[in-house]
N, C-alpha and C positions, 0 to 999 in steps of 0.2 A: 504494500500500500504506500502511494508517494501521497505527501502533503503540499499544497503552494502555500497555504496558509490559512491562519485561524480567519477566515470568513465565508459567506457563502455568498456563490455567482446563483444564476437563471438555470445554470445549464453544466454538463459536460463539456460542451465544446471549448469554453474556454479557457480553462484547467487544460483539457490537451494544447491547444494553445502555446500556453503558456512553456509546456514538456518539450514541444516540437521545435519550438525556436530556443529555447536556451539547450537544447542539447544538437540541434543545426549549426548553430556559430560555430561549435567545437569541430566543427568537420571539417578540414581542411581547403581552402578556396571558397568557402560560402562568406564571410567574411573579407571584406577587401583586403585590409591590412594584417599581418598576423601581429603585428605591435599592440592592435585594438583588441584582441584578444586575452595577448598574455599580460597587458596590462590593466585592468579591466576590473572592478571590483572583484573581490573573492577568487579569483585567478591564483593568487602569491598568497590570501589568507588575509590580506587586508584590504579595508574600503581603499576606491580610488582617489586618488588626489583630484583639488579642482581643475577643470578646465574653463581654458579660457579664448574667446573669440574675437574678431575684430566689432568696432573699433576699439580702439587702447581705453578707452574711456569711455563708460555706457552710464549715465544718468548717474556719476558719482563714483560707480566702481570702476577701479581702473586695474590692469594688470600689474602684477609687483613686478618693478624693475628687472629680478633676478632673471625672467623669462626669457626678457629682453637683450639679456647681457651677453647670448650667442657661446656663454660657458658652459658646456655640457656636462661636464664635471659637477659645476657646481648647482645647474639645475635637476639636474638626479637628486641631489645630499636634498635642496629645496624640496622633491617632488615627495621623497622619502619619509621626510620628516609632516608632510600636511598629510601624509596614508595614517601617519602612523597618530597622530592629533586626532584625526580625525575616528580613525578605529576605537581610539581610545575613548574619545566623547561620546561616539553612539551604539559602537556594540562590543565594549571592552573583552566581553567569552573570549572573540576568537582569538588573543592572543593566546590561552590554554593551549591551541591545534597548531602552530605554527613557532619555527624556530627564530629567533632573535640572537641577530649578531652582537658585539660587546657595545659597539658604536647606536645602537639601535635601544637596547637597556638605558643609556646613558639620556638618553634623547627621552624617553619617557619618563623616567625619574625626573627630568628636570617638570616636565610635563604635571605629575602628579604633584609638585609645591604649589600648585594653583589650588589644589583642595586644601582648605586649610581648617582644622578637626582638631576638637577638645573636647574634653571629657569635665563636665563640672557633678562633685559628688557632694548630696548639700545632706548635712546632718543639722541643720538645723534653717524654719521651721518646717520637722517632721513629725506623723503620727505613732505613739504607741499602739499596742492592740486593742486600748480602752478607744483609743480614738482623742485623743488631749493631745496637745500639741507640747511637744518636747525637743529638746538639744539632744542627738543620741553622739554614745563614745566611739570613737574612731577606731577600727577594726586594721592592726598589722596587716592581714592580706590581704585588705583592700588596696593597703597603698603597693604592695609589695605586685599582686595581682594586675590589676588594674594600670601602672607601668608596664607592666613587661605586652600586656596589649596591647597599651598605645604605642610603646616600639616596634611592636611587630608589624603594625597597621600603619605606621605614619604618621601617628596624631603630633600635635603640636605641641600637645600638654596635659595632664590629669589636674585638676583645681581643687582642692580640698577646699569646703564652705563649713567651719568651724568656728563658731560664737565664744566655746569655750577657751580661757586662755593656759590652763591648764594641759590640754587636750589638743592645743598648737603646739605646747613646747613640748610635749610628749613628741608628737611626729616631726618636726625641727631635728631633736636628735636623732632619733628614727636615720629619717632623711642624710643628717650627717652623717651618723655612723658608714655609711653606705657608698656618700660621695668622698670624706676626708680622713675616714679612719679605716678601721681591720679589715672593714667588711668590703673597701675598695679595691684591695690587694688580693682576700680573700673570695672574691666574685665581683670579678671588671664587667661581664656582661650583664649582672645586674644594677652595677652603678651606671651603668647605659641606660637601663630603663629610669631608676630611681631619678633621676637629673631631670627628667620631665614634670616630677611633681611640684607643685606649689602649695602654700596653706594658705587661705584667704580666712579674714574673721568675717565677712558678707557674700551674699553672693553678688550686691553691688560692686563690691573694689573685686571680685574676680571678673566681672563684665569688662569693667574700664583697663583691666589690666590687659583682657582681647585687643579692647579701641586704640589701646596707646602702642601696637603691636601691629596691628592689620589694618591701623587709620579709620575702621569703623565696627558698628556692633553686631555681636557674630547674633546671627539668629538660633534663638533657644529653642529645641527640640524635645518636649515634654513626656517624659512615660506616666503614664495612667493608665489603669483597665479599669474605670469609672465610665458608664454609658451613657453619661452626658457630654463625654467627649465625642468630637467629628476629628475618625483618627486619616493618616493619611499611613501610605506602604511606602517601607522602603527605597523602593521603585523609585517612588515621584522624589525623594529629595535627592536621586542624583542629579536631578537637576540644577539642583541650588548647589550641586559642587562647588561649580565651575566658576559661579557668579558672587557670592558670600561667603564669609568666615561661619563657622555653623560649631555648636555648639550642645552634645547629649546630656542633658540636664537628669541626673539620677536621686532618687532618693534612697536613704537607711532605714530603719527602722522598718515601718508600715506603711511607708510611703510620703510621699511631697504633699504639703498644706495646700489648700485652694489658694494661698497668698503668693505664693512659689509659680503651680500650676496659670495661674491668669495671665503673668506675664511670659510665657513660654505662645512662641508664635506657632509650633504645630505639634500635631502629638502623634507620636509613633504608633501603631498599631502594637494591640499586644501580644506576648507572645503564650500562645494557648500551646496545649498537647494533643495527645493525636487522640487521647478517648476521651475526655472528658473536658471541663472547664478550671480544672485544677490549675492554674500555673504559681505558686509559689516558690518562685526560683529565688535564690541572692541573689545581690544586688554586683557581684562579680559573674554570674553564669549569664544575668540579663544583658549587662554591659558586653562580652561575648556575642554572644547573639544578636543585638542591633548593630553591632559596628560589623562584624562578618556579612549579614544583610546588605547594609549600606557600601561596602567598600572593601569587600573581599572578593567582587568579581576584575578589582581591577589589578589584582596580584597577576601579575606576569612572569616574575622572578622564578626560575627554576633550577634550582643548587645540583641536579643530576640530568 
């Protein structure tokens, strides 16, 4: 059974169609050019670069110089790097299926510092199980956890929202022991991740500490599984990759206060199981899971 795709036509005929000419071109001579071919979306495993026609300049767009410049050399490296931009913004999969040269890795790394991804974990105001509003204590694997994710994924930072001042300097040394004592020597690859945390006493001065960093305010990403939220998938915020600093707002305890939750611009869908409506996960397994969701299809990196 072949699929063209999740919709439905009038008829058969067009589905064949559709079978007869994309597997025509590939025949040799039915196609003018064989360059139109082998270059050609999905041919090499990546969308095609733009093209471009006369005249140099159509109602404001114009051709970029480089096309012009009769260096072939260097409009290849051009054409390579707008496949590979471009594969990445709209269908990041297929780099899974296809191989990348070193110069090619390099070129999308740079690419993915345009998402720019923090983690804010606000222990205060959150609920107990009675439902009262409390400052909860800072949990070691959070901070220890919740790093070594955001290293693995990219993020830009883990934000600790802790009111208590006790409860900062608790995780301050924490923190140290890891970047300037034993624990640096004793585990370099965790003073990697550890470097990304921060203690904030609001989740105010962790916002501005985004603003003064990205020039503006990253948009807050809300977890709730309260039905009076309008949630949105995964899906829809990569779009807001590419264009904002974005920010997954978490809470401890029993969850984020409505005072928290209001100012969060969207809310995550939540993450249910597969029988029933149980999802009591930590607040480390959740964080996992929406960031894997959100920005684990753009992993490319293949270490074998």
């Amino acid at each position: 059974e072949i699929s063209i795709g999740d919709y439905v036509v009038f008829g058969g005929e067009v589905a064949s169609l559709v079978l007869i000419e994309t597997i025509a071109r590939l025949i040799p001579g039915v196609v003018g050019k064989k360059d139109s071919v082998e270059k050609e979306s999905f041919s090499a495993g990546l969308l095609k670069y733009p093209c471009y026609t006369r005249p140099r300049d159509f109602m404001g767009y114009k051709v970029p110089d480089i096309l012009l410049s009769g260096n072939h050399a260097e409009i290849e490296k051009y054409r390579r790097k707008q496949s590979l931009e471009i594969t990445l913004r709209r269908k990041p999969y297929l780099f899974k299926e296809i191989e990348l040269s070193e110069e090619d890795k390099k070129i999308i790394a740079e690419l993915l510092k345009i998402q720019r991804f923090y983690i804010f974990l606000v222990h205060y105001p959150v609920f107990n199980k009675n439902g009262e509003k409390i400052a909860s204590a800072i949990a070691n694997f959070d901070l220890h956890d919740l790093s070594r994710l955001a290293r693995t994924y990219g993020l830009k930072g883990v934000y600790i929202i802790q009111p208590l001042e006790d409860q900062r300097k608790l995780a301050e040394e924490l923190i140290d022991y890891w970047l300037t004592k034993k624990g640096a020597q004793y585990n370099p690859l965790r003073k990697e991740a550890i470097k990304l945390v921060k203690i904030f006493e609001t989740l105010d001065s962790a916002i501005l500490e985004v603003e003064s960093i990205e020039g503006e305010r990253p948009i807050l990403l809300g977890t709730d599984a309260s039905p009076k939220r309008k949630y949105v998938k995964c899906e829809e915020i990569r779009n807001l990759l590419w264009e904002k600093p974005l920010a997954l707002v978490l809470g401890t305890a029993w969850g984020l206060c409505d005072e928290v939750l209001d100012r969060c611009d969207y809310f995550l869908e939540p993450i249910w199981g597969r029988l029933d409506t149980y999802n009591h996960l930590s607040v480390r397994s959740a964080a996992s899971i929406f960031i894997d969701r959100i920005l684990g299809i753009y992993s490319y990196y293949k270490k074998y």
